[in-house]
C-alpha positions in Angstrom: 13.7 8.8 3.8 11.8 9.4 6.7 9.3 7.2 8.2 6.7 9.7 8.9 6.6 11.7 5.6 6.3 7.8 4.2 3.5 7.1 6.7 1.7 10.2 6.1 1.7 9.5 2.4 0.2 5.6 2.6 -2.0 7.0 4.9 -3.3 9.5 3.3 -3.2 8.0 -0.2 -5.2 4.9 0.7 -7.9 7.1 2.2 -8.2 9.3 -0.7 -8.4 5.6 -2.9 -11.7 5.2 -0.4 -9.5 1.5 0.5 -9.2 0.3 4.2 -6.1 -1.1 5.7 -6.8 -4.4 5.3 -8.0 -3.7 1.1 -4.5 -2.7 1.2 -3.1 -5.6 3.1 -4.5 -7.7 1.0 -3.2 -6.6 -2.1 0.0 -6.9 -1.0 0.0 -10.0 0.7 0.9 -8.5 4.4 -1.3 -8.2 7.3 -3.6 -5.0 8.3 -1.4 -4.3 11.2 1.7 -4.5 9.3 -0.2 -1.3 7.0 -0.8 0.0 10.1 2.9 0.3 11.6 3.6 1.6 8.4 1.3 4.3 8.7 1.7 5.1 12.3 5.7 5.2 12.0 6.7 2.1 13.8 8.3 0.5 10.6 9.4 0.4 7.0 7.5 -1.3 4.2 10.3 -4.0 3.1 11.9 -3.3 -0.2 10.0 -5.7 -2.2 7.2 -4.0 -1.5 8.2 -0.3 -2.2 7.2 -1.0 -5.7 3.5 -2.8 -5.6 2.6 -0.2 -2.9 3.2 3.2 -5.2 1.3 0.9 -7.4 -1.3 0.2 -5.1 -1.4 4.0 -4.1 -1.5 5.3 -7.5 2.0 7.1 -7.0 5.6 6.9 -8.0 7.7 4.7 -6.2 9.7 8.3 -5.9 6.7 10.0 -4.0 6.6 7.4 -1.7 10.1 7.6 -0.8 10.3 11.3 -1.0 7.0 12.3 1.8 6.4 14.6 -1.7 3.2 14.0 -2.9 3.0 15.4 -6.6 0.0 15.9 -8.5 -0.1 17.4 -12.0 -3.1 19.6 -12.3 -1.7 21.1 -15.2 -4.2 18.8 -17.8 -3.9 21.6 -20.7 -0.7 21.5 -21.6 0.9 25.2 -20.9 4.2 25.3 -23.1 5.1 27.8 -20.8 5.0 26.1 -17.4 7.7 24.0 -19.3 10.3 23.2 -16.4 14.1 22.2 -17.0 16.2 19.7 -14.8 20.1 19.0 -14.8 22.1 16.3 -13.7 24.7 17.6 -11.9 26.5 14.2 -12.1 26.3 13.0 -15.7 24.8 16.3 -17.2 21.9 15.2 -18.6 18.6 17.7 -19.3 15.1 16.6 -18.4 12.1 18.6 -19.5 8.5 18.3 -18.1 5.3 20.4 -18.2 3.9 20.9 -15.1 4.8 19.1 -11.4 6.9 16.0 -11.6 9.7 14.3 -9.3 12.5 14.3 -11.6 15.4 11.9 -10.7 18.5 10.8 -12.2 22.0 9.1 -11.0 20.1 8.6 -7.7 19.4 11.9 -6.4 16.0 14.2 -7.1 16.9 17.5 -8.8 15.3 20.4 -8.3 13.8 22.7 -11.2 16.0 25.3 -12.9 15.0 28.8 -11.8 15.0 31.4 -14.8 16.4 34.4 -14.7 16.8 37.4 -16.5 20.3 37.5 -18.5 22.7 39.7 -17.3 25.4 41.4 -19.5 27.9 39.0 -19.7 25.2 36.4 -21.0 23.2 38.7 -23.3 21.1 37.3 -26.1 21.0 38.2 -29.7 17.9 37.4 -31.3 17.3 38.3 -35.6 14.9 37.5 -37.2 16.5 36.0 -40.4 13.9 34.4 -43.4 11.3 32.4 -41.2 14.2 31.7 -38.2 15.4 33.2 -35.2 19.1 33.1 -35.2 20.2 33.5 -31.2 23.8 33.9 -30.6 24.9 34.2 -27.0 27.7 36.9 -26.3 29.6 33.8 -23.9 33.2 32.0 -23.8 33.0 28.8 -24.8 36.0 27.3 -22.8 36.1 24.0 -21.5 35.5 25.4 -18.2 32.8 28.2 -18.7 30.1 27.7 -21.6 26.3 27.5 -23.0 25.4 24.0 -22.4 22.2 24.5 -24.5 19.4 26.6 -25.7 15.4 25.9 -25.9 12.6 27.6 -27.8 9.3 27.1 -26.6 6.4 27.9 -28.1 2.7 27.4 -27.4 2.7 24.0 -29.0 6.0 22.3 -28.6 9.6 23.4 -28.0 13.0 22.8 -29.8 16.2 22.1 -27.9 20.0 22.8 -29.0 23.0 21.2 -27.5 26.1 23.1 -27.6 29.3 22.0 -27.1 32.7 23.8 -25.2 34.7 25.4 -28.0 31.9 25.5 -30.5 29.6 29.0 -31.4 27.2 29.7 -29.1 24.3 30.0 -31.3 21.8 28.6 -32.8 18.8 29.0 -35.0 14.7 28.0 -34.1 11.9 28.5 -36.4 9.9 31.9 -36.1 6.4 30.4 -35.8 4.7 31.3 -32.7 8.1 31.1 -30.6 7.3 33.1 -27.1 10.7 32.1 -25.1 14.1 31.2 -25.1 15.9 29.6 -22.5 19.9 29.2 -22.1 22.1 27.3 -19.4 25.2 28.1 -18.8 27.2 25.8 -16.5 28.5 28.3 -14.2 25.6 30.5 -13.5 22.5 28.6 -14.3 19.4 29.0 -16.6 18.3 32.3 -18.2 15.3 33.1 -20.6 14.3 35.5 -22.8 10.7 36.2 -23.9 10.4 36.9 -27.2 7.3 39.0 -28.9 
């Protein structure tokens, strides 16, 4: 948390809301030189207030903490700016479609960069009746395995946990699929377009 990414965001999000410091002030019942220190780095917005001023602002409280200021200019809903998240604590996946601060357990994850499978995580993809079935050439120890796939397609996507031990595989309906993603816990996300 650093004051002056925080005071660079109040700033400049209360300008772009056309709102002067004391509009703001008054909102949240402090005074127009308290918005000010704020703003000019000489202080913290207490605790209680962290919430009613994103709200004020128009942000998360997230992107007030973070000095990130996020905007999601992505209104047409690309399937295939789909990004993935991972808890490296608890494990859990978050998906979003365009820009977003994703948190979980108390720390901001970064998004899962891609990449092109190598041979030890090769993909095979059939076309069987009106399904893909994808199995993954992958151990499936305890230690080393495919955490879970993810078709996407222009209008949704379909997501497959897999479990240590079990097959790594799974099977996704054919109709207008265009990519697979895979995570595997060791080396990250892969993806596969599919034609």
């Amino acid at each position: 948390m650093d004051q002056y990414e925080i005071g660079a965001v109040i700033k400049k999000r209360r300008e772009e809301k056309k709102m002067t410091q004391m509009e703001l002030a008054e909102i949240l019942n402090v005074s127009d030189k308290t918005v000010s220190k704020w703003e000019t780095a000489k202080g913290y917005p207490d605790i209680t207030l962290v919430e009613p001023l994103a709200k004020a602002l128009g942000i998360s409280v997230m992107e007030l903490m973070s000095g990130n200021d996020v905007q999601n200019k992505n209104r047409a809903w690309n399937m295939m700016k789909m990004k993935l998240y991972v808890c490296p604590i608890c494990g859990n996946v978050i998906s979003s479609i365009g820009e977003a601060v994703i948190s979980c357990c108390g720390i901001t994850l970064p998004p899962l960069e891609a990449e092109s499978p190598d041979e030890s995580h090769s993909a095979r993809i059939e076309k069987v009746e009106d399904e893909y079935a994808v199995t993954i050439s992958h151990e499936m120890s305890k230690e080393h395995f495919i955490s879970f796939l993810v078709s996407v397609s222009d209008h949704g996507a379909h997501m497959i946990k897999l479990y240590p031990e079990g097959a790594a595989e799974a099977r996704f309906p054919i109709r207008r699929t265009r990519r697979l993603y895979y995570y595997c816990n060791r080396h990250g996300l892969f993806q596969v377009k599919i034609k």
